[in-house]
C-alpha positions, -999 to +999 in steps of 0.1 A: +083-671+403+054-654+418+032-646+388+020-666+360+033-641+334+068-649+351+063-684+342+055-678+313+082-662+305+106-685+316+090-713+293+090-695+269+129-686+272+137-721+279+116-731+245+134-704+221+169-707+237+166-750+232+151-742+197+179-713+185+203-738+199+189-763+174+178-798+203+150-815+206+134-815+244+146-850+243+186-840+238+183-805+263+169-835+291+198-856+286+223-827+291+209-816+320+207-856+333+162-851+333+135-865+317+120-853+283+089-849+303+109-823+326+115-797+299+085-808+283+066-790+318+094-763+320+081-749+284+047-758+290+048-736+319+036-765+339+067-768+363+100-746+369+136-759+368+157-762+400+183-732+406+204-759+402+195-768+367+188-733+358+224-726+362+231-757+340+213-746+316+227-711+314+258-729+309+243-748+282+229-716+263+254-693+270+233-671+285+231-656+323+205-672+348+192-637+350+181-638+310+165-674+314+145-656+347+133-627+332+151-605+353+175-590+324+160-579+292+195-578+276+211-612+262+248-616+268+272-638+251+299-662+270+337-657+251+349-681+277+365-711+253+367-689+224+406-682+208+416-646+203+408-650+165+375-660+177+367-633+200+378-607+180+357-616+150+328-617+173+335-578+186+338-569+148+302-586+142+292-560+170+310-529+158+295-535+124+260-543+142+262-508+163+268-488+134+235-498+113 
C-alpha cells in the first residue's frame, strides 16, 4: 500500500464486502479473533490488515486477496463446499446473466 488512493480502496472493499455479507464491524472482528476497533481503522482507512488476516478475510468473503487489494478489478466466486446441485445452479445464474 503505497498510495492513499490504495488505501482507500482497500477500506472501502473491506466496508462493502462486511456490509454485502450482512455483519456488523463488531461480528467481522470476532471472526478474524481482532478488535471492533481493528476493522473499524481498516475501513476508516486509518490502518491496513496483516497479510495474515487479509487472507482470512478472503476466506471469510469468498473473494481472492487480490480483489480485497485492489489488484483485480474482477470479483470471483469460491464453489468450494458447494454440492453439484449447488454449483450448477450457480453456472445457470451466469449463463442467464451473459446473455442479457
Amino acid at each position: 500500500m503505497n498510495t492513499t488512493k490504495e488505501l482507500f480502496l482497500l477500506a472501502e472493499r473491506i466496508k462493502a464486502l462486511r456490509e454485502q455479507l450482512g455483519i456488523t464491524q463488531a461480528e467481522l472482528a470476532r471472526r478474524v479473533c481482532l478488535t471492533r476497533a481493528s476493522v473499524n481503522g481498516w475501513e476508516m482507512g486509518l490502518a491496513i490488515p496483516s497479510t495474515a488476516v487479509i487472507v482470512e478475510l478472503a476466506k471469510i468473503f469468498r473473494v481472492t486477496t487480490d480483489y480485497i487489494l485492489g489488484l483485480d478489478t474482477g470479483r470471483s466466486v469460491s464453489l468450494d463446499n458447494l454440492s453439484e446441485k449447488e454449483i450448477a445452479a450457480v453456472m445457470a445464474v451466469i449463463e442467464c446473466m451473459s446473455k442479457i
